[in-house]
N, C-alpha and C positions, 0 to 999 in steps of 0.2 A: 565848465567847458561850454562851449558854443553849440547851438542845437540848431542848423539849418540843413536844410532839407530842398534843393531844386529837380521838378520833374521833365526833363528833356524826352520832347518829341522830335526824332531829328529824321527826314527823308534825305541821305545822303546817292546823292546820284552818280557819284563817280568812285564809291568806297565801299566798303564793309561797314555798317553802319550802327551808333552808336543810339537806339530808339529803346520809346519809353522807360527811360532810365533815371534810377535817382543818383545825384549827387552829395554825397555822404561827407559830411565834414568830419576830416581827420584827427586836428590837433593844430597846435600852434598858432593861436587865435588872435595873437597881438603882435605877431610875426611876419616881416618880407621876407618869402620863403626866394632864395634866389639857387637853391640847387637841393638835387632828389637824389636817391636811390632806394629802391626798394628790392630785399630780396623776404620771401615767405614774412612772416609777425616782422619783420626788423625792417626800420626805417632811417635813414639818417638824411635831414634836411640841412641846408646852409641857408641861414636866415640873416638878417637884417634890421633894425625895429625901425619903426615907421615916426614922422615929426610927433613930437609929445611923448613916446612912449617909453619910457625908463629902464625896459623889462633888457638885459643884456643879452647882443645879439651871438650869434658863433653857432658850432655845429652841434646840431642835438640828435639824441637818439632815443629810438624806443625798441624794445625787443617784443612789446602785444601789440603790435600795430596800431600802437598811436595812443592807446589808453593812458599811458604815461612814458614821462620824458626827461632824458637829463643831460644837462650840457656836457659835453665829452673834451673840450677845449678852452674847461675855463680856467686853467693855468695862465690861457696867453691874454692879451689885451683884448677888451672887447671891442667889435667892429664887424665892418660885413664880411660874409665867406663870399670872394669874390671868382672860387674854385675850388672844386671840389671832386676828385677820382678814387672808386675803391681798387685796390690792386688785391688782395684777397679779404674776408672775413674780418682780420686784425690789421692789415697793414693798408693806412691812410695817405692823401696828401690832400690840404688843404690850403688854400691862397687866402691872404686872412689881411684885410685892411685894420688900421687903428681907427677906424673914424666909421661913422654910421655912412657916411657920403664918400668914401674914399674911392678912387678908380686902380687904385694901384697898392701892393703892397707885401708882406715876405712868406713865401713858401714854407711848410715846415709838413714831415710826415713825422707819423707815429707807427708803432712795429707792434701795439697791443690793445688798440683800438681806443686810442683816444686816453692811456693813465698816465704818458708822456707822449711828450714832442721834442721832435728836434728840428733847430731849424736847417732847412736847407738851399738856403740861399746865400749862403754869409757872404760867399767867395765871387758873387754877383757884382756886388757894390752900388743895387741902382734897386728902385719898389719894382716889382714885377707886377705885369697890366695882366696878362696870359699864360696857361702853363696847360700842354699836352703831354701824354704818356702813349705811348708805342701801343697798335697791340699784339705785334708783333713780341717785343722786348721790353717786358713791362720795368727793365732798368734802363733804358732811353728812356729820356724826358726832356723835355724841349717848353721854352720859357721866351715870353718877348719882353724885357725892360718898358719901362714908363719914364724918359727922361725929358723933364721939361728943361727948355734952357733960353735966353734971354728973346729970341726971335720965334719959336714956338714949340715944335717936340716933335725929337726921335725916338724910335723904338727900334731897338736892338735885339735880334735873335741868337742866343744861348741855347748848347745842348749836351745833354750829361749823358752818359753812358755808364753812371755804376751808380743810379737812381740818387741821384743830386748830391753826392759826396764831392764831387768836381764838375767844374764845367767848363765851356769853351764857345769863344764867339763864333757862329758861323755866317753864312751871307755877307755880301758887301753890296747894300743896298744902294742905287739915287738917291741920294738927299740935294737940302738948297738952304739957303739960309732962311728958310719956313722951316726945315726938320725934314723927316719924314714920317709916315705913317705909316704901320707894316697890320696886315690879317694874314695869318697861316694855317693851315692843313696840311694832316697827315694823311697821305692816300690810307683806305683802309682795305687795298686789295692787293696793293705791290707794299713790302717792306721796306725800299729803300728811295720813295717816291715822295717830295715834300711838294709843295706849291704857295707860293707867296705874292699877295697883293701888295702894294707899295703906292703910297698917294704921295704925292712932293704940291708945294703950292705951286712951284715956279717951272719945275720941270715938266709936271704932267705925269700921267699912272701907268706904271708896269705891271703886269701878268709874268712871275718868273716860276721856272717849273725846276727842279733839280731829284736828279734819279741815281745818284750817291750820298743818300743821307747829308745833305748841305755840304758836299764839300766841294761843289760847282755846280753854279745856278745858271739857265737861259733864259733869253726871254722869249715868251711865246706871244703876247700880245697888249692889245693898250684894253683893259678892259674896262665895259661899257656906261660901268659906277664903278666909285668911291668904294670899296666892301668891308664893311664893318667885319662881318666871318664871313669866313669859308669855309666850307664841309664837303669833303667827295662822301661816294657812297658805296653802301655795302654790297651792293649788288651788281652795281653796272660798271663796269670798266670805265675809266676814264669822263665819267661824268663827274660833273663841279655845280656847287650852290653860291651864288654869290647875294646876298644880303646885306642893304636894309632895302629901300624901297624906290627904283620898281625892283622885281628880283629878276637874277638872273642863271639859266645854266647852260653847262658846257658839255658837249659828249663825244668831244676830243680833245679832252685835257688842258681847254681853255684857249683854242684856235679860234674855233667860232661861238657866239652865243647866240641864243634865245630868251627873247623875254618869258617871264612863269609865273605871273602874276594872275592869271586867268581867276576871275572869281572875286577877288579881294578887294575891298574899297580902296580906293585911293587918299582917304583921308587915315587909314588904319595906319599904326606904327609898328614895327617890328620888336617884337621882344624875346622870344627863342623857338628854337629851332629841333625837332627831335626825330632820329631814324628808328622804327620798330621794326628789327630783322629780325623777331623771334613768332608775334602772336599774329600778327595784322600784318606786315609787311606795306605798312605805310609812310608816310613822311605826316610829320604834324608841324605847325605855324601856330604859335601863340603871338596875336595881336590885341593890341590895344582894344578890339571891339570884339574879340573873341576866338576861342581856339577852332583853327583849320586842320582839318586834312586833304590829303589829296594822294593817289595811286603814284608809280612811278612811272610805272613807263610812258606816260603825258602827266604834265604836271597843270590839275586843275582843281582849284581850291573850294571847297566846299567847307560854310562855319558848318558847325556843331550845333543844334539847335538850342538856344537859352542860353548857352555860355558867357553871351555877353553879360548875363544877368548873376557872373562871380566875379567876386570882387577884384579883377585884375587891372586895375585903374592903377598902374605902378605909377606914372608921372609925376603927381603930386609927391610920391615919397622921397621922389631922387634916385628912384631907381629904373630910369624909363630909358633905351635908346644911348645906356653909356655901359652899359656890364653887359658880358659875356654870359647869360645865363642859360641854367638849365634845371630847370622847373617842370620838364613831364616826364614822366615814369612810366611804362607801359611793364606792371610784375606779370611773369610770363606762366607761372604755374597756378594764381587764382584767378590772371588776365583779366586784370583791375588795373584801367587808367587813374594815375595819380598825376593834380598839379597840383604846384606851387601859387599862392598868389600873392596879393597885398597883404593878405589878412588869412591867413591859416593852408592849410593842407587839404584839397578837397580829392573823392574818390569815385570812380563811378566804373562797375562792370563794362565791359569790351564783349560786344557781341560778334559772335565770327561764324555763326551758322545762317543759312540763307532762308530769312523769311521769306510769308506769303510776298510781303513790296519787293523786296530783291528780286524774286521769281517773277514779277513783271517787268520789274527793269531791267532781267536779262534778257527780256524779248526785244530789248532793241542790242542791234548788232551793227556792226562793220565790217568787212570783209577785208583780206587783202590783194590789192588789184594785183588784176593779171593781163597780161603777162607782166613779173615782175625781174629782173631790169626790163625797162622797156625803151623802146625808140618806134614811128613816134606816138606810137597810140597804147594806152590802155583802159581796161573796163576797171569801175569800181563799183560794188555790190553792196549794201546793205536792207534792213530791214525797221521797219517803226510797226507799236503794235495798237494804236490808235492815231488819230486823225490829227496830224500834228503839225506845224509849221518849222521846217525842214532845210537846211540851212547845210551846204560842203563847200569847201575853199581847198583853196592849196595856195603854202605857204613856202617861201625857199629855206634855207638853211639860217638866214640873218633873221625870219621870221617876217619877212613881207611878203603881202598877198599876191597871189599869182594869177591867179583865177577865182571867181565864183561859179561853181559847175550847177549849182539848187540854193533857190532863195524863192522857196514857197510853200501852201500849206499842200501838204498828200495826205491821203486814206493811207488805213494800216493797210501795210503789205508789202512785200517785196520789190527791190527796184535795183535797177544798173545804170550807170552815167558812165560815160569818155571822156577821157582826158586826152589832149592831142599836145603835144610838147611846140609845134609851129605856134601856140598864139606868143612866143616869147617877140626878140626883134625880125624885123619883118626879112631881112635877108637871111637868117643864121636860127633863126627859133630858141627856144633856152638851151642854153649850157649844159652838161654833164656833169651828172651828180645828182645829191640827195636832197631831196621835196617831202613834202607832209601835206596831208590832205586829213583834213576835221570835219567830224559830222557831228552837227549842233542840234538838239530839238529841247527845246525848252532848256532846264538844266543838263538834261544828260549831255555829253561831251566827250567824243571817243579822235583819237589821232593815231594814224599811225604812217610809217615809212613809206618810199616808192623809190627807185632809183632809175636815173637816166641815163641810159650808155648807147653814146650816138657813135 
């Protein structure tokens, strides 16, 4: 087994942070780990093998946490697990390509953890690229086909309701004779809420929302990228994630967006995406240059210190910027971050108690102005607790700058600035409605709400 060892020093300014920490390698050392779970000693990864490597890929399992492993799906053909959901203990579903490179390919669950499989796609008739399960109704499940056809490729949305024994087409997407291209989401705070990106070459992208489990779609808007995924969230109502790069969210169900890319290189790539609604309550970003996180209620990305220094150089294998993966694990009762990478299973302790550094970087604050709604003036209040170069905006709802109210260095201490809604157009002042105001000093980076009712 592989014996590496990474020591991460990480000052996270906008999280719960992940310091002086080792990274503990798992298992599966000659593996593209392209999907996790971990519950207590039990793991089960969906892997991949990488160019040159012989070792056959599929879903494994360990019950000592990782000390030893055994494929649990080697009945079926080997290939990447391009999906992967536990519904209890024993009962499986896994998306399972024939080819180490494949994008697409057929569904099968198993009822005893992996001693059979059935398939469950038969009644399809097309490779499936994606596949969701309810969490709502863990027998909803919901599948987008992967049809290439002579002009370029459609993807068709499928949804079973007695956990893929049948299924039925739903959505009647744009297409052109380019195809189309479909990302979907299942809201994960209303049961009967889906949402669906749609890219056409010839027609242009739709944002379509449907709040009768697909059996009639709207559309809410043209939105702002191409979205490989999308993900709503566990916490916020009607916020949306749209992904790859730059990224984007939504926190009215895909009306208006914002860019959320705050932090992240622009040369990085996207490769998944993870919510921890149990230990952290953060959002993570696995990139090409290394794993992010960032709070929710402003989304601002912070690496990981060293991270880039694990081996998640997927590109080279064929596994970079085309799978849907899902490679971090956040186990909530020994609150141990686990990822997936090119080359094996790595682990490393989740710290959630507030060190000495925390305890100073709670000394910087923000306030929220007052009066809040206002018209046309309000105060905004914060505090810095050394001498720092200090930096507030206000931005509208599309995410353009409104104002710069502080673009200078101050002493620690407490401070108040106005905001006067008149500097908009010179007859009429801004609009009505909702603004954000950021305070920046160095890394740290706090945002929050204000609203205008004239």
């Amino acid at each position: 087994m592989k014996k590496a060892v990474f020591i991460i020093f990480s000052l996270l300014f906008s999280s719960s942070a992940i310091q002086a920490q080792t990274w503990e390698f798992v298992g599966l050392d000659s593996m593209v780990i392209t999907n996790l779970h971990v519950s207590g000693d039990s793991i089960w990864a969906g892997t991949a093998h990488r160019v040159g490597n012989q070792d056959k890929s599929g879903l494994y399992f360990s019950t000592d946490s990782g000390n030893n492993w055994v494929q649990i799906d080697s009945a079926l053909v080997s290939g990447v697990i391009l999906g992967f959901d536990l519904v209890t203990p024993s009962t499986l579903f896994i998306l399972k390509g024939s080819c180490a490179y494949c994008v697409a390919g057929t569904l099968y669950k198993s009822t005893n953890n992996g001693e059979t499989w059935d398939n469950v796609s038969n009644n399809i008739n097309s490779p499936i690229q994606w596949f969701g399960i309810s969490p709502f109704n863990k027998n909803e499940v919901y599948a987008l086909t992967y049809n290439p056809f002579p002009a370029g490729l459609i993807n068709i949305l499928f949804k079973s309701t007695d956990g893929g024994v049948t299924w039925e087409q739903i959505g009647s997407f744009p297409s052109d004779s380019h195809g189309s291209r479909v990302a979907f989401a299942l809201d994960l705070l209303h049961d009967s809420t889906l949402y669906a990106g749609v890219s056409t070459d010839l027609l242009g992208d739709y944002f379509f929302k449907s709040t009768d489990k697909g059996d009639n779609w709207f559309f809410v808007s043209t939105p702002p990228i191409v979205p490989k995924e999308i993900y709503t969230d566990y916490f916020i109502p009607d916020r949306i994630y749209l992904y790859t790069f730059p990224q984007y969210i939504s926190n009215n169900g895909g009306i208006n967006w914002l860019r959320a890319d705050s932090g992240l290189s622009a040369n990085s790539g996207f490769i998944s995406f993870y919510q921890d609604n149990i230990t952290t309550s953060l959002l993570y970003n696995l990139r090409n240059d290394g794993l992010y996180n960032s709070k929710r209620d402003y989304i601002f990305w912070v690496m990981i210190a060293d991270t880039e220094s694990l081996p998640i150089y997927f590109g080279p294998t064929g596994f970079f910027d085309d799978r849907n993966m899902k490679n971090i694990f956040i186990e909530p009762i020994r609150k141990e971050l686990f990822l997936g990478t090119a080359e094996g299973i790595y682990k490393t302790t989740v710290i959630t108690s507030v060190n000495e550094y925390d305890k100073k970087v709670l000394d910087f604050s923000l306030s929220q102005n007052y009066p809040n709604p206002f018209n046309p003036i309000t105060t905004i209040t914060y505090q810095i607790p050394k001498t720092s170069f200090v930096t507030i905006k206000v931005y509208d709802v599309l995410g353009n700058e409104i104002a710069t109210l502080v673009n200078e260095e101050q002493p620690a201490g407490s401070y108040e600035v106005e905001f006067q809604s008149a500097i908009g157009p010179a007859t009429a002042g801004l609009a009505s409605g909702m603004y954000f105001y950021q305070l920046k000093v160095g890394n740290y980076v706090e945002t929050k709400k204000m609203l205008l009712l004239k």
